[in-house]
C-alpha positions as CSV (number, residue, x, y, z in Angstrom):
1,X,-22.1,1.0,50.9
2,X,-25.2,1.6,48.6
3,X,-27.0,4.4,49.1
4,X,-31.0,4.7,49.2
5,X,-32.3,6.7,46.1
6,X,-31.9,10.9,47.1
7,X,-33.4,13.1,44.5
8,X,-34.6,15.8,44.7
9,X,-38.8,14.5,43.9
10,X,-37.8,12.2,46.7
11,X,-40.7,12.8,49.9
12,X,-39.0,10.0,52.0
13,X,-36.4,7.4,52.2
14,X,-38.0,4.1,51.3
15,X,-37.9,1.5,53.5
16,X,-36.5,-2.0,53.1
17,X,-37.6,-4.3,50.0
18,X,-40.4,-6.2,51.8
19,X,-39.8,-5.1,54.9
20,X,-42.2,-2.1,55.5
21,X,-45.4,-0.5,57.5
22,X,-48.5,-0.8,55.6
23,X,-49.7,0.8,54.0
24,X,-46.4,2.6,53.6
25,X,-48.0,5.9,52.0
26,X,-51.0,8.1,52.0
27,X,-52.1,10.7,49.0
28,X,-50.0,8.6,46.3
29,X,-49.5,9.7,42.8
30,X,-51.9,7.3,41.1
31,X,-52.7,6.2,37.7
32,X,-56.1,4.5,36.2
33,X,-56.6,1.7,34.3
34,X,-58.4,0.3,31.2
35,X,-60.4,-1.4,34.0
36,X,-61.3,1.2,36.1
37,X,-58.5,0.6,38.9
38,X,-56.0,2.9,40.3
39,X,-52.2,2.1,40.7
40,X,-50.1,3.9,43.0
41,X,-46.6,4.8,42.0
42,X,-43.1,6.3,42.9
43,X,-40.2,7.8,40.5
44,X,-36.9,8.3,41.9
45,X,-33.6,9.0,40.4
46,X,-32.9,11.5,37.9
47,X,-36.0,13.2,35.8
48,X,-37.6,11.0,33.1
49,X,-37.5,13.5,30.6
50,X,-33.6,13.8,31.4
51,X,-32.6,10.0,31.8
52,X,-31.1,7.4,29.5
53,X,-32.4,4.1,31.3
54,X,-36.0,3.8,32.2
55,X,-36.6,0.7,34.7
56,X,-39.2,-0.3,36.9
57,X,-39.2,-2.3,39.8
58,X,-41.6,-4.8,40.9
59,X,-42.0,-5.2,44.3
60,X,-42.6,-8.9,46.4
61,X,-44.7,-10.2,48.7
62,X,-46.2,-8.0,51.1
63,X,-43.8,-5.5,50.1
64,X,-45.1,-2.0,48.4
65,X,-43.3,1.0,46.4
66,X,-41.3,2.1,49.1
67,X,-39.5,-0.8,49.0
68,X,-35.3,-0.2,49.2
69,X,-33.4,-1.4,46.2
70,X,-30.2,1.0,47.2
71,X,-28.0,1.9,43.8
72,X,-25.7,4.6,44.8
73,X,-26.6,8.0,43.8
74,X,-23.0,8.0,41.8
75,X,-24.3,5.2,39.3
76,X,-27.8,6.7,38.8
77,X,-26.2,10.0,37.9
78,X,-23.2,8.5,35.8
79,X,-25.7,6.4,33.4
80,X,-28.5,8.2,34.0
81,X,-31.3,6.3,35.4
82,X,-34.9,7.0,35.9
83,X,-36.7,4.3,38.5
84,X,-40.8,3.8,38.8
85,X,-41.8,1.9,41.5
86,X,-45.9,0.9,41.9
87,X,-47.5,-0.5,44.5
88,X,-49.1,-4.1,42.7
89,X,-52.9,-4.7,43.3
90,X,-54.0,-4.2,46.2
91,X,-50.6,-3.0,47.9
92,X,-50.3,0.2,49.6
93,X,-52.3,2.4,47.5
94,X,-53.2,0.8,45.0
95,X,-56.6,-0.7,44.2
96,X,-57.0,-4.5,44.6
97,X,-57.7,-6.7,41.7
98,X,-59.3,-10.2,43.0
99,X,-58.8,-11.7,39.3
100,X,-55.6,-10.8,39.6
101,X,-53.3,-13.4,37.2
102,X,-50.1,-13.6,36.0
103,X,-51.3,-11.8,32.6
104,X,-52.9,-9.3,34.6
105,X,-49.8,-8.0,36.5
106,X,-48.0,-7.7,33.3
107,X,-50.5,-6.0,31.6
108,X,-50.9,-3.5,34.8
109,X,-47.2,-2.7,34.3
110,X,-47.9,-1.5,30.6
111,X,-50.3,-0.1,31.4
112,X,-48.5,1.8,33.8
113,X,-45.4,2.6,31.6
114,X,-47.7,3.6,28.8
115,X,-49.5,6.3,31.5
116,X,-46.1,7.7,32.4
117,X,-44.7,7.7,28.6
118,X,-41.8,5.8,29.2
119,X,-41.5,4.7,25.6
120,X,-41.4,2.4,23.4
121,X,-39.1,0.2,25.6
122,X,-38.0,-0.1,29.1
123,X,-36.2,-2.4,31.8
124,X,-38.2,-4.5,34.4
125,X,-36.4,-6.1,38.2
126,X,-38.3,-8.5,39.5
127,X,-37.8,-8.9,43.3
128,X,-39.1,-12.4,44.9
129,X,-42.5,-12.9,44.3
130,X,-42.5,-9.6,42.1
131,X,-40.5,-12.4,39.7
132,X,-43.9,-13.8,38.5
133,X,-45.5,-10.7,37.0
134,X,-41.6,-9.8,35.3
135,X,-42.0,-13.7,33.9
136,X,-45.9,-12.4,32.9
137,X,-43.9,-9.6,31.0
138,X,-41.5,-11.6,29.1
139,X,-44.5,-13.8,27.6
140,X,-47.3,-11.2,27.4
141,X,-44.9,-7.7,26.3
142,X,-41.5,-8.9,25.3
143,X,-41.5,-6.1,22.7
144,X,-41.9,-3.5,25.6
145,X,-38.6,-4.8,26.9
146,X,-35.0,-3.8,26.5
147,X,-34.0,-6.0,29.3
148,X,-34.9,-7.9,32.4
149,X,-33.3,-9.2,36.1
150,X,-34.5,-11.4,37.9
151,X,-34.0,-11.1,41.7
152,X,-34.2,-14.6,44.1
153,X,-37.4,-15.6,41.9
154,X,-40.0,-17.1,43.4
155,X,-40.0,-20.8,41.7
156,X,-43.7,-22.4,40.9
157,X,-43.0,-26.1,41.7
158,X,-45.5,-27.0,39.1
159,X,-44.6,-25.5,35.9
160,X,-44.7,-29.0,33.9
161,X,-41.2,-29.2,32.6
162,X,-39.7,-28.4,36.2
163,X,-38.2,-31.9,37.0
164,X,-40.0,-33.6,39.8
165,X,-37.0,-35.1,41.0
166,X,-35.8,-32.1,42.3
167,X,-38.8,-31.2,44.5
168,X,-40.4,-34.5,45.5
169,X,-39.1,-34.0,48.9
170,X,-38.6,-30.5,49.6
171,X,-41.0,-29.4,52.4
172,X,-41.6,-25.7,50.6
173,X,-44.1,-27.6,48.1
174,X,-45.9,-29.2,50.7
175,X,-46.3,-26.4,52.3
176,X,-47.4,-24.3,49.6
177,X,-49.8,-27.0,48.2
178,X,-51.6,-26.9,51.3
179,X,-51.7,-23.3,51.8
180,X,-52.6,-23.0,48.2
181,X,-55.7,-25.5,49.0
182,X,-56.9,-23.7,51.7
183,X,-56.6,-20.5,50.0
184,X,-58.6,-21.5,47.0
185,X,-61.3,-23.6,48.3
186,X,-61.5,-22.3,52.4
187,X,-60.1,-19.1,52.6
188,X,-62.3,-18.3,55.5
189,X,-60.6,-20.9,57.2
190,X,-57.0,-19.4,56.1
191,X,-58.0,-16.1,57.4
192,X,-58.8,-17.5,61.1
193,X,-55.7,-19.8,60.9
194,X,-53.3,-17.0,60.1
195,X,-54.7,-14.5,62.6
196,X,-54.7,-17.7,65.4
197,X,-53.1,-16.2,68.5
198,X,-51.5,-19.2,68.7
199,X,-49.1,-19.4,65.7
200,X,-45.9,-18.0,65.9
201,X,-45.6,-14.5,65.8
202,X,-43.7,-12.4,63.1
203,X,-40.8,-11.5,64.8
204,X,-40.4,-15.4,65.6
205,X,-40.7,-16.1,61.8
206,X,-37.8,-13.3,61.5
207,X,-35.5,-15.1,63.4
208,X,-36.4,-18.6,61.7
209,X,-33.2,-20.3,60.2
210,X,-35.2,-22.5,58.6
211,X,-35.8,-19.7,56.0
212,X,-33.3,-16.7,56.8
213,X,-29.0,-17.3,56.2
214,X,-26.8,-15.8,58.6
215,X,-26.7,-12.8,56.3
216,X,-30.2,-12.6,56.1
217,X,-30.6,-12.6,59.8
218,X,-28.2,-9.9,60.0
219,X,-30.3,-8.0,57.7
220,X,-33.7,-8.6,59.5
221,X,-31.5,-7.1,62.6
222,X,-31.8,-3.8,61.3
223,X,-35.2,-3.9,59.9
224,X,-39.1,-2.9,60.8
225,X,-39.4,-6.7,59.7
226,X,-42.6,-7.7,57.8
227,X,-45.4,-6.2,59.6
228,X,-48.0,-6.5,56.8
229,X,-47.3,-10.2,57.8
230,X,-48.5,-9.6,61.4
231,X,-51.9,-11.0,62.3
232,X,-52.8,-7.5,63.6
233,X,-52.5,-7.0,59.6
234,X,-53.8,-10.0,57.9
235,X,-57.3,-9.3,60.3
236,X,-57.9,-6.9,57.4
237,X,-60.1,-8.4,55.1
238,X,-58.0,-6.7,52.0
239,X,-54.5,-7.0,53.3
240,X,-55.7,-10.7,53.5
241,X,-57.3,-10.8,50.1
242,X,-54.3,-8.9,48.8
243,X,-51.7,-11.4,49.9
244,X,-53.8,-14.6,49.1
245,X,-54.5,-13.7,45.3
246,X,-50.9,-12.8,45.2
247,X,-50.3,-15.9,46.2
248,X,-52.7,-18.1,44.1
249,X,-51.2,-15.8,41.0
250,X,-47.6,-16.9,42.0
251,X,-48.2,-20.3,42.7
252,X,-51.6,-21.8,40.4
253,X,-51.9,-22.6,37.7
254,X,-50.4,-19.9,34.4
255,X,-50.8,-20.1,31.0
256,X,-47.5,-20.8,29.7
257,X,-44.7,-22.8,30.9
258,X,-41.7,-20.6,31.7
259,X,-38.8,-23.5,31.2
260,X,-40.3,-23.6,27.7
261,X,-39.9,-19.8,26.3
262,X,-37.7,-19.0,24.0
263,X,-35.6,-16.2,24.0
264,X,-37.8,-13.0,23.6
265,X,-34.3,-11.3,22.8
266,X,-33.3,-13.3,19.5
267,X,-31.5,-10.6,17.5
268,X,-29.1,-9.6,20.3
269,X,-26.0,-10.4,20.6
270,X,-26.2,-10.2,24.2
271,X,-28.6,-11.6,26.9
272,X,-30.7,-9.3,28.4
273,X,-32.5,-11.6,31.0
274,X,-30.5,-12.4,33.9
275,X,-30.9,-14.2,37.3
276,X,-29.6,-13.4,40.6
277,X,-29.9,-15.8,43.0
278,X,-27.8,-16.3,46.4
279,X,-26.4,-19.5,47.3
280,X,-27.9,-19.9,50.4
281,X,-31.0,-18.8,49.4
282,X,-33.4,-20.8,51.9
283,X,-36.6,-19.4,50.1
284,X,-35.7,-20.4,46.8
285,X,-33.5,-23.3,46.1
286,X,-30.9,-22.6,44.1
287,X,-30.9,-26.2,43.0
288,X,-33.9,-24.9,41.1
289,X,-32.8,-22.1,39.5
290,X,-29.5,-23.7,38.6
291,X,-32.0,-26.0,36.5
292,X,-33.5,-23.2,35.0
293,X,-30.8,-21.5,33.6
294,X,-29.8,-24.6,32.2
295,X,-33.0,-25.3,30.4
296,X,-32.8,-21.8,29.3
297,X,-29.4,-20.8,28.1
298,X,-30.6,-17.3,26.3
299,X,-30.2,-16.4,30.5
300,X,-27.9,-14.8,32.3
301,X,-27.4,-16.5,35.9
302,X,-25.5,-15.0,38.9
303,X,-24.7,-16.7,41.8
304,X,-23.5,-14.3,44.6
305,X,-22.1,-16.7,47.2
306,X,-23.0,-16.9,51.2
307,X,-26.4,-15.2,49.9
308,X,-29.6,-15.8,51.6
309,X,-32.8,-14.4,50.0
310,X,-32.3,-11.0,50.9
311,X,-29.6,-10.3,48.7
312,X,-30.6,-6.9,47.5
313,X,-29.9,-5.4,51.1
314,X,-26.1,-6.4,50.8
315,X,-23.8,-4.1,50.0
316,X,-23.5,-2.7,46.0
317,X,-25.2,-5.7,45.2
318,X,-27.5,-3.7,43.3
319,X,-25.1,-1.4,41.7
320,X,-24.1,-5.0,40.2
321,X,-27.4,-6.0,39.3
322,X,-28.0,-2.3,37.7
323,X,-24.9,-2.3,35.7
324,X,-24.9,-6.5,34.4
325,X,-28.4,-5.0,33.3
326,X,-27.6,-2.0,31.5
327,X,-24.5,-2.1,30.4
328,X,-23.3,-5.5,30.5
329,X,-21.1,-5.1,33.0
330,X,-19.7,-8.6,34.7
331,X,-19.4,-9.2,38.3
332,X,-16.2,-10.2,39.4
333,X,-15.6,-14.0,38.7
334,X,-14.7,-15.5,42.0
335,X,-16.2,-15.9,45.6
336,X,-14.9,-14.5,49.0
337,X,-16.2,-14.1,52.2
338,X,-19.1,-11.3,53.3
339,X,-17.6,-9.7,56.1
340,X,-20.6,-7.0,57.5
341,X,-22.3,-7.9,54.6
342,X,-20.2,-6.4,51.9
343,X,-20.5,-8.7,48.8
344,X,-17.0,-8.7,47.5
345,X,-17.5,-11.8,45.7
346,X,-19.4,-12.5,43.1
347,X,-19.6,-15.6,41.2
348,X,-21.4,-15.5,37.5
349,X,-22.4,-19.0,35.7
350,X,-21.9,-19.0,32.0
């Protein structure tokens, strides 16, 4: 089983990735930017001054720094791995930035890297919707990276070369497009929609298989669930401003078309970008990112099979995606079952 990170500079045990109280923590460490703003921030695993890999994770929707991204205290100590976690705009404790843009996050996470004197270069995970501001990094500070995963991405359906065939009818575009309206041109009219007493409530949403796999759902079991989700939650005017300039970051309009890069890594021999993606994902299709790694071949894309979008709470599933990362390390190449949630399958796509 993975363990939670346990240092010694650790306060608490985080909770799950996305699946926490907000705001999770009070009387933060914070840092301030160029701007003016503060970030809020975490380190776990073993001293920065005493490590060998320096990564930092970037958190989802309505998720914060104490989100749970369980490596085992073994492989942290074996390779030597320093983790910062930061609560994004607006999260937690972190001040909220309503220009917030896909160049913004990345910039926020130099920023943030340069404050804390992590050097010259360091590794970025992407969790969900913390996968646009780790695409934001590979086109805005590619030479700040030595590598980057990719966890379930979050997939904007109109990034021009995405083919259209593939989402023409999925309902997930539909439903973002509207929301993405509203958002942008009504949002008082979002904010009284989403705190209606009559819309399903979140623990109904949690139980959804229109959007949770049996693993997932097995996950969400054991949880606190998304409670910055909760209408009691979203009647805050900033937790509501927080999540919808999240969203209209994630899902707009960006600068750059990501199925057009080109490898930001072109003097390795190895990749360094990888995507994980689960099988069953009913968040992402995996249709979709199946077409991006084939429009991008200079990535690495795993495929764990039987996995919904909460793949990081299965067990030593991110021992995996810490080791593939840092030292190159391949899954095993074929799928079994998940019995209690132990990945012991794991299938990799060249």
């Amino acid at each position: 089983m993975g363990m939670v990170f346990n240092t010694p500079q650790q306060v608490s045990s985080p909770q799950n990735t996305e699946l926490e109280d907000y705001p999770p923590v009070k009387n933060s460490l914070r840092v301030k930017l160029s701007d003016g703003r503060y970030l809020a921030y975490a380190e776990r695993g073993v001293p920065l001054h005493k490590s060998k890999y320096r990564i930092i994770i970037v958190h989802g929707f309505g998720s914060s720094k104490e989100m749970n991204f369980p490596v085992s205290q073994e492989l942290i100590e074996e390779l030597g791995i320093y983790f910062l976690l930061f609560d994004r705009a607006g999260y937690g404790d972190s001040d909220l930035n309503m220009k917030r843009s896909v160049e913004s996050e990345a910039l926020d996470i130099q920023q943030l890297a340069d404050k804390l004197e992590l050097g010259s270069n360091f590794y970025v995970i992407g969790v969900s919707m913390g996968s646009y501001p780790t695409w934001g990094c590979l086109r805005y500070i590619p030479h700040r990276l030595a590598g980057v995963a990719l966890v379930v991405p979050i997939v904007n359906y109109w990034w021009p070369s995405l083919p259209k065939s593939l989402t023409k009818l999925d309902f997930r575009k539909k439903l973002i497009y509207w929301t993405l309206q509203i958002a942008s041109h009504a949002p008082s009219l979002l904010h009284w929609w989403v705190t209606k007493k009559c819309l399903p409530s979140n623990s109904v949403v949690e139980r959804d298989p229109t959007f949770f796999n049996e693993h997932d759902m097995e996950v969400l079991k054991n949880s606190k669930g998304f409670p910055m989700l909760t209408r009691e939650r979203l009647r805050h005017k900033e937790v509501f401003h927080t999540l919808r300039t999240d969203f209209m970051a994630c899902f707009g309009k960006w600068d750059f078309d990501p199925l057009e890069m080109v490898d930001p890594f072109p003097e390795e021999d190895e990749r360094k970008v990888h995507i994980w993606q689960g099988n069953e994902d009913k968040v992402v299709p995996v249709d979709l990112q199946r077409c991006i790694s084939q429009k991008l071949p200079w990535i690495r894309y795993h495929e764990i099979p039987q996995g919904g979008h909460l793949i990081v709470h299965y067990d030593g599933v991110c021992d995996t995606i810490v080791k593939a990362l840092l030292i190159g390390e391949e899954p095993h190449a074929h799928a079994e079952d998940i019995p209690d949630l132990a990945v012991n399958g794991l299938l990799t796509v060249p």
